[in-house]
C-alpha positions in Angstrom: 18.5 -37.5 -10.3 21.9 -35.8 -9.2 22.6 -34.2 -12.6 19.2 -33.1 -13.5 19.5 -31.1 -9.4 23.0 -29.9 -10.5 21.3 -28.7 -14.4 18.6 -27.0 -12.4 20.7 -24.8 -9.9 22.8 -24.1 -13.1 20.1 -22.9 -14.9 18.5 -21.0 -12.2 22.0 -19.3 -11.8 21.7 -17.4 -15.2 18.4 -15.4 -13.8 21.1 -13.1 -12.1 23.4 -10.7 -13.7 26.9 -11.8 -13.3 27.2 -9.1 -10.6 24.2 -9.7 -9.2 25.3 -13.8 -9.1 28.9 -12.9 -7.5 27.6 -10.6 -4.6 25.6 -14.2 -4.1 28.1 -16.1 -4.5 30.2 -13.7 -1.3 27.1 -14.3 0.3 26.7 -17.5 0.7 30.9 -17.6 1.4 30.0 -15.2 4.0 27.7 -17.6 5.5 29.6 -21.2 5.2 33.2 -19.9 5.8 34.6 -23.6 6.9 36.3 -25.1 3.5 34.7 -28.4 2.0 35.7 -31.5 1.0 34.3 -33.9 -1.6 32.6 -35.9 1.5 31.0 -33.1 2.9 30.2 -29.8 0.6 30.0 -27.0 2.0 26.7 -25.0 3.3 25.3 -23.0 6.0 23.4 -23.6 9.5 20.6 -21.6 10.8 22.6 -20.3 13.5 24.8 -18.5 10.5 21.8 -17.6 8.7 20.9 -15.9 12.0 24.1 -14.4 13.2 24.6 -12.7 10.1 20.8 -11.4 9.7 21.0 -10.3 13.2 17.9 -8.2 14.1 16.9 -7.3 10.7 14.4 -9.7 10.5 12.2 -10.9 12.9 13.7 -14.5 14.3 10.3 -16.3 13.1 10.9 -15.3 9.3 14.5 -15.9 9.4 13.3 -19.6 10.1 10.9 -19.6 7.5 13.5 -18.6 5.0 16.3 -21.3 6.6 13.3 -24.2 6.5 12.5 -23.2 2.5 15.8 -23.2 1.3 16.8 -26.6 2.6 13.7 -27.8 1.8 14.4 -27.0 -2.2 15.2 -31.0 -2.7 17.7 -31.1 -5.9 19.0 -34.1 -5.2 17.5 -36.6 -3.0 13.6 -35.7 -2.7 12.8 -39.5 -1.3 15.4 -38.2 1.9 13.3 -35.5 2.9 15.3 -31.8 3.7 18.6 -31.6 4.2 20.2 -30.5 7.8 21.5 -27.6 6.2 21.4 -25.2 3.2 24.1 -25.8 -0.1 25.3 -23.5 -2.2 23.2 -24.7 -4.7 20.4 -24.7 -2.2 21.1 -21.2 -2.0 21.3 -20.1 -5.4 18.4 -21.7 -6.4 15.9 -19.9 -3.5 17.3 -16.6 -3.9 16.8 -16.8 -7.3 13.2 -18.4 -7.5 12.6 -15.5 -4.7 14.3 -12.3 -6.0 13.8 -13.2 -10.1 11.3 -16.2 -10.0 7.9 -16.5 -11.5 4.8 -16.7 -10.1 4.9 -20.2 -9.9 8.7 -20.1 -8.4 7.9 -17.7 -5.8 4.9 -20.0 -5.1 7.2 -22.7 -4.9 9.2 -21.3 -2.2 6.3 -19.6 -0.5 5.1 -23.5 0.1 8.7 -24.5 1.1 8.7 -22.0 3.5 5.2 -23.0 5.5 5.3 -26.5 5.4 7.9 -30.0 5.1 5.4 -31.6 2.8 4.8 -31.6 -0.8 0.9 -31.6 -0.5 -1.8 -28.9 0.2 -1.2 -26.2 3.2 -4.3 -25.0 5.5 -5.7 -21.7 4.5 -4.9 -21.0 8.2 -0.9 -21.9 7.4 -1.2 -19.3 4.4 -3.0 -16.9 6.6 0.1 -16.8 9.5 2.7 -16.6 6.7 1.4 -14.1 5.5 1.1 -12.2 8.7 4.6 -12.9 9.6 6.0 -11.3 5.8 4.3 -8.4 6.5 5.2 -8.0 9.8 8.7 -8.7 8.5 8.4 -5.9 5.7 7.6 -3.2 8.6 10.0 -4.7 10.8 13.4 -4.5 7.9 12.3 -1.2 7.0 12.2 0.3 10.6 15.7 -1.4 11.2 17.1 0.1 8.3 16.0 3.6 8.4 13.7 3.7 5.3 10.1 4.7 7.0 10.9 7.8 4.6 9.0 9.9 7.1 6.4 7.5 8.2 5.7 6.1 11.3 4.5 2.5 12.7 2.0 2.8 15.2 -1.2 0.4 16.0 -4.7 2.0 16.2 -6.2 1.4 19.8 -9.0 -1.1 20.0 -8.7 -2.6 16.3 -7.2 -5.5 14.6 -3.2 -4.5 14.3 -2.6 -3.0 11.0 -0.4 -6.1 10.0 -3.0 -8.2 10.7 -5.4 -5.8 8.4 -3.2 -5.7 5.5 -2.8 -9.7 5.8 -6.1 -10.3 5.5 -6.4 -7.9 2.2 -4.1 -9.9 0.5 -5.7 -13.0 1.6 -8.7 -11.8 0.7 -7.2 -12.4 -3.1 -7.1 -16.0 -2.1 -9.0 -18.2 -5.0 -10.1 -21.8 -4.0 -10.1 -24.3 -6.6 -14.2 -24.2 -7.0 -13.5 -20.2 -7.4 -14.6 -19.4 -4.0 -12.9 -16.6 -2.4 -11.0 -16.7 0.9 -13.1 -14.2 2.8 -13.9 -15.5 6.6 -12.7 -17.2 9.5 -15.1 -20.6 8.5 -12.7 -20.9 5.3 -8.9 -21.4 6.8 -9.6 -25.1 7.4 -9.7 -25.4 3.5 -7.1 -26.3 1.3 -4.3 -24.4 -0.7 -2.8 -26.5 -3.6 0.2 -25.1 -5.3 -1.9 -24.1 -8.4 -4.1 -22.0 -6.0 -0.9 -20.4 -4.2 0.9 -19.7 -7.8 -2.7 -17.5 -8.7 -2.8 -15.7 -5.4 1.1 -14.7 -6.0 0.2 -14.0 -9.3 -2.4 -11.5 -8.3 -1.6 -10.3 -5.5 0.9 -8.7 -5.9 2.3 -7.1 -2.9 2.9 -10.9 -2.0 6.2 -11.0 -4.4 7.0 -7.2 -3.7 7.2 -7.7 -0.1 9.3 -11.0 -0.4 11.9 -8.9 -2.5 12.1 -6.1 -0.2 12.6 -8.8 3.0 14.8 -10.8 1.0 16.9 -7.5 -0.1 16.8 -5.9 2.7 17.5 -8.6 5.1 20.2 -9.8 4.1 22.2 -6.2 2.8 22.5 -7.0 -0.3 24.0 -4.1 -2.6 22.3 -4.1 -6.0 19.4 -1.2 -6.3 16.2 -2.0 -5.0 14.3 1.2 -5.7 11.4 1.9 -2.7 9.9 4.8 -3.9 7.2 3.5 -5.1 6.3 1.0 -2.0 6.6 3.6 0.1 6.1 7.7 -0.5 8.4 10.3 0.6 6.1 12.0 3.4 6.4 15.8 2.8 4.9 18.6 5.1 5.9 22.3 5.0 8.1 23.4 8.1 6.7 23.8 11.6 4.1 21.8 10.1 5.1 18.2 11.7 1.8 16.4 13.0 1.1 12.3 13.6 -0.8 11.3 11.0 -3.8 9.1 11.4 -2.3 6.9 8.5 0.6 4.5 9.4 3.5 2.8 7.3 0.9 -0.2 6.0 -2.1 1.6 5.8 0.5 4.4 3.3 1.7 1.4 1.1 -1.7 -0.4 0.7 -3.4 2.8 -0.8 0.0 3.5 -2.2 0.0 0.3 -4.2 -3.8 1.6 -6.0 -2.2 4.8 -6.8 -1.0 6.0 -11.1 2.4 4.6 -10.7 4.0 8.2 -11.5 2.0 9.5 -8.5 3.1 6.9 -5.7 6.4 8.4 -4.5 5.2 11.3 -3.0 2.9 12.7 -0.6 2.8 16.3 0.5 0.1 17.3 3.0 -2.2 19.8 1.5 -4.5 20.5 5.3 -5.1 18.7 8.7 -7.6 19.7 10.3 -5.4 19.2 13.6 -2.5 21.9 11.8 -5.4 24.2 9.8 -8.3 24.3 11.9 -12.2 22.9 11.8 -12.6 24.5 9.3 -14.3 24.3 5.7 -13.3 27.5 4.4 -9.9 26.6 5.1 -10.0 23.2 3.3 -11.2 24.9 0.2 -8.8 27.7 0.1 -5.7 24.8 0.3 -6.8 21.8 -1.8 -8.5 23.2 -5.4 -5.7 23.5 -8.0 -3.5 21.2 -6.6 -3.4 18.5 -8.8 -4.6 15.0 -7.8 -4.8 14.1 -4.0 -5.9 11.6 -1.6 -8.0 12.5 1.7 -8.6 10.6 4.4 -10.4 11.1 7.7 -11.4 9.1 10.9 -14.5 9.4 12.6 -15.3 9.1 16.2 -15.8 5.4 16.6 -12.2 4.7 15.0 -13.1 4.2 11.3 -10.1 5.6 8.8 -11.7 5.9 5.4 -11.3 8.3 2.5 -11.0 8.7 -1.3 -8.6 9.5 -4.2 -8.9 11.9 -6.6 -7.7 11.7 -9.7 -7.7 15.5 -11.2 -7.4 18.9 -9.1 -10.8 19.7 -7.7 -12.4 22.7 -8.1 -15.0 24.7 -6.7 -17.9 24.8 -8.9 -21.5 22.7 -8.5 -21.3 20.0 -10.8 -19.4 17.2 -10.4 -15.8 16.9 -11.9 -13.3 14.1 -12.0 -12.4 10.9 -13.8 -13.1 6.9 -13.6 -9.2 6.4 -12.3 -11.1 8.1 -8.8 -11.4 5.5 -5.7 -12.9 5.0 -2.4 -11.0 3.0 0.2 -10.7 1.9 4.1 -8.0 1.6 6.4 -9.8 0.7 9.3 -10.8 -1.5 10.8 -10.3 -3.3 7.1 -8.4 -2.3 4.5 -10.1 -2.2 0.9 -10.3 -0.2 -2.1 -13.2 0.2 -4.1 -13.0 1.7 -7.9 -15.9 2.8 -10.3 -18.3 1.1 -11.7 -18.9 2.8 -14.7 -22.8 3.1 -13.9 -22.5 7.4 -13.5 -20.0 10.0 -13.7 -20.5 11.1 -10.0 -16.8 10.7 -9.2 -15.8 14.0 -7.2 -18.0 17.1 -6.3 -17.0 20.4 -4.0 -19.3 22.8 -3.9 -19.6 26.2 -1.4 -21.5 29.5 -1.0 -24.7 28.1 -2.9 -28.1 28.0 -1.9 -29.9 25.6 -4.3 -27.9 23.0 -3.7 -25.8 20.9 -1.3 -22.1 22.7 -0.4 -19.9 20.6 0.8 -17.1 17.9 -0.6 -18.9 14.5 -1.8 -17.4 11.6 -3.8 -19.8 8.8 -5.5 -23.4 8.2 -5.1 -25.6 11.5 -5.7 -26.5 14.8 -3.9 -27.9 14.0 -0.2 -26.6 10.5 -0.6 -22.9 10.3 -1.0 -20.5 7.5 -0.6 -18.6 10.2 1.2 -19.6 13.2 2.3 -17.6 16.1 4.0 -19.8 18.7 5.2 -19.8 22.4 4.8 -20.5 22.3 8.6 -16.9 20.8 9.2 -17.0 17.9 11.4 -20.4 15.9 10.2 -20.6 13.6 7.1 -22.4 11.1 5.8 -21.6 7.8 4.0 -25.0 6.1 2.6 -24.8 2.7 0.9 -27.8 0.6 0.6 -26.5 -1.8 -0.6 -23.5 0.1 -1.9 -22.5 3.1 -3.1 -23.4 3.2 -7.1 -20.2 4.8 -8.3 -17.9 3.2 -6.7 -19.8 0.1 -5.1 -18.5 0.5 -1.8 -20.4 -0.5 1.5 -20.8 2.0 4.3 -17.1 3.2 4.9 -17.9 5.1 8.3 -19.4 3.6 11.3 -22.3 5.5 11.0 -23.8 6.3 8.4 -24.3 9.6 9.4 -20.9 10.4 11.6 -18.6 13.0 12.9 -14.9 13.7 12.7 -12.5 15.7 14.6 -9.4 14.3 12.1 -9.3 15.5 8.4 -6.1 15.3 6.3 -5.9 16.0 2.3 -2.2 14.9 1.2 -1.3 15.6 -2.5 0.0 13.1 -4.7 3.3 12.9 -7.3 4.7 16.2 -8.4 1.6 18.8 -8.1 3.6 22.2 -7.7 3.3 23.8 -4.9 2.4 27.1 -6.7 -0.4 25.7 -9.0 -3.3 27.9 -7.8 -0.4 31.2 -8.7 0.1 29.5 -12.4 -3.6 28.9 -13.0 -4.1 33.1 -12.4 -6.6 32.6 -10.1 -7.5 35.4 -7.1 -7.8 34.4 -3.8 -11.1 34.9 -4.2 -11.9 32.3 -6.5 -10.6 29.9 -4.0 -12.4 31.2 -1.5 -16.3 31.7 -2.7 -17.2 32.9 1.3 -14.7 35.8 0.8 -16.3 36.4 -2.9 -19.4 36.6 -1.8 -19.2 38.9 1.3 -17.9 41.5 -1.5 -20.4 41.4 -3.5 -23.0 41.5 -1.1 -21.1 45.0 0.4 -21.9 46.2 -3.3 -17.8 46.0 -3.9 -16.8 44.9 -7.1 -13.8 43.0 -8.1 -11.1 45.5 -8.5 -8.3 43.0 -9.0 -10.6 41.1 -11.5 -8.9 43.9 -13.9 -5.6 44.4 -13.2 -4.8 40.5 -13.7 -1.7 39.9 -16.2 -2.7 38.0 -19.2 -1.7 33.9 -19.4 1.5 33.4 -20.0 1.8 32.5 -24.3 2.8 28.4 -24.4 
């Protein structure tokens, strides 16, 4: 049993690079500095682990990480776990954490929330899985890399840690294929098979461990976070709170085109730009794709990507890679169906039909719905929306908002509305319109220089 332990941690060495392998090497070295003897090889106790964490990590998954690693049994699995971590202990559960499988991280996921080999509680699963995400925010506050963001709980509702938690375990698959989706399920039970599919699919599971793991413990070699989290750009003098927070950024992040997720610029807030309809169209068309979010009066945070620039015209526009999504008080995202095109529509200054900014459903009956009258909307679902099939996001179906923010995503330039040769008038129909009825025509409609030749 001793050699096929020792042929194990050897082969789970060769997952690193060899650089990679000797800054674990000064790790561990770092963390068991007495020498060993054959009698007593060295390893590491939990007071190390924590004295050279520190306050990195929250003390609770510190623990978690301690109990997992000496729980890894390479050599005497009829003992039970060791008093302390080896190096080969080591070296193994950073490995199977940083480089493992699905069915590795699993592994260690179930070392880490419970001594035995057998099935956890749904409810164990559900308070590890608090406790990593409470972790993530936690490592990247202590070491600087909000990248603009701020923490912050929303008054009255379920902490956004414990929102995101329950996302991911919403991704939870029982053996018999039901889902984990209520409070009546966390008596069930997780078998490893079960755990290896939720790591499999959920993916933010194994992101999040790597990001802890990395960034608790310093360790040199690139982790690149752009993508988790997006650099938060506003213009100057623009600097407002959000109603988004870190984990509310990262969940919608995560749904995002991967070229898209590491930047976010704000486009208009209504708290910056006004109440004001005529403003939002005159700073969001041409601007490439975008998200917007908004929070109506009873606390709900919902809102909607969009895929392609919008534009003001009245039919509807946009593509199937379009999504709804809440923030609060759950988090979810809901993409198309495929049953109608009815993916993005702005409209303003017509009389025949609705002006406003709508996404899925149909005219009248939106799954969200900005008014032209800034400050009213509407989100109609019976049962759900049929572009998107997404339930009522707001807490009434017809609500009102005082917070309204569009943020655009990736690398839209900042002067696209310039390069597409459009007036100001053409982004703003209200302005249009007031000329034309004065009998004015469009002078600068002629004096326009021609496209550019590609």
């Amino acid at each position: 049993m001793g050699s096929s332990g020792s042929r194990l941690g050897q082969s789970v060495c060769s997952q690193f690079l060899p650089e990679e392998q000797a800054e674990v090497d000064r790790l561990f070295d770092a963390l068991s500095p007495e020498k060993s003897s054959s009698a007593s090889p060295r390893s590491f106790s939990l007071k190390a682990l924590e004295s050279h964490i520190g306050e990195a990590l929250p003390p609770e998954m510190v623990a978690r990480l301690y109990d997992g690693m000496r729980r890894v049994d390479l050599r005497r699995p009829a003992e039970g776990p060791s008093e302390s971590v080896s190096q080969e202990q080591f070296t193994v559960s950073m490995s199977h954490l940083l480089k493992g499988s699905s069915r590795e991280k699993s592994f260690m996921i179930l070392k880490m929330i419970s001594s035995t080999d057998g099935p956890v509680k749904a409810q164990e699963v559900q308070k590890f899985t608090e406790d990593l995400v409470g972790s993530l925010v936690h490592v990247l506050s202590h070491r600087q890399e909000l990248r603009g963001w701020a923490q912050k709980s929303a008054p009255g509702a379920p902490s956004r840690v414990q929102a995101l938690a329950e996302q991911l375990l919403s991704e939870v698959k029982f053996a018999d294929g039901e889902k984990l989706l209520g409070p009546e399920q966390l008596d069930y039970d997780c078998d490893p098979a079960v755990i290896e599919d939720w790591v499999f699919r959920a993916h933010l599971v194994a992101t999040f461990l790597s990001v802890v793991i990395h960034r608790g413990f310093g360790l040199h070699w690139p982790l690149d976070l752009s993508t988790l989290v997006p650099e938060r750009q506003v213009d100057q003098g623009q600097e407002f709170e959000s109603v988004l927070d870190l984990l509310s950024v990262i969940y919608v992040n995560s749904h995002l085109p991967r070229e898209q997720q590491h930047r976010w610029h704000l486009l208009f807030s209504s708290e910056l730009h006004g109440h004001s309809f005529a403003q939002l169209c005159g700073r969001v068309p041409h601007r490439g794709p975008c998200l917007l979010l908004l929070e109506d009066l009873d606390g709900h945070v919902f809102g909607g990507f969009a895929s392609c620039s919008w534009e003001i015209k009245p039919q509807f526009q946009g593509d199937n890679r379009c999504f709804l999504f809440s923030i609060s008080p759950s988090m979810a995202v809901h993409t198309c169906t495929g049953y109608n095109n009815h993916y993005m529509y702005l409209n303003h200054g017509q009389q025949t039909i609705p002006n406003g900014l709508g996404m899925g459903g149909q005219h009248h009956y939106f799954g969200l719905w900005i008014d032209v009258d800034f400050g009213k909307g509407h989100s109609k679902a019976k049962p759900t929306c049929t572009t998107y099939n997404s339930p009522q996001l707001s807490a009434q179906e017809d609500f009102r908002f005082e917070k309204m923010e569009v943020w655009a995503v990736g690398d839209a330039s900042h002067s696209k509305l310039a390069k597409s040769h459009k007036s100001i008038l053409d982004a703003d129909p209200e302005a249009r319109a007031l000329l034309e009825i004065s009998g004015r025509g469009r002078h600068s409609e002629g004096f326009r220089q021609a496209p550019d030749q590609e």
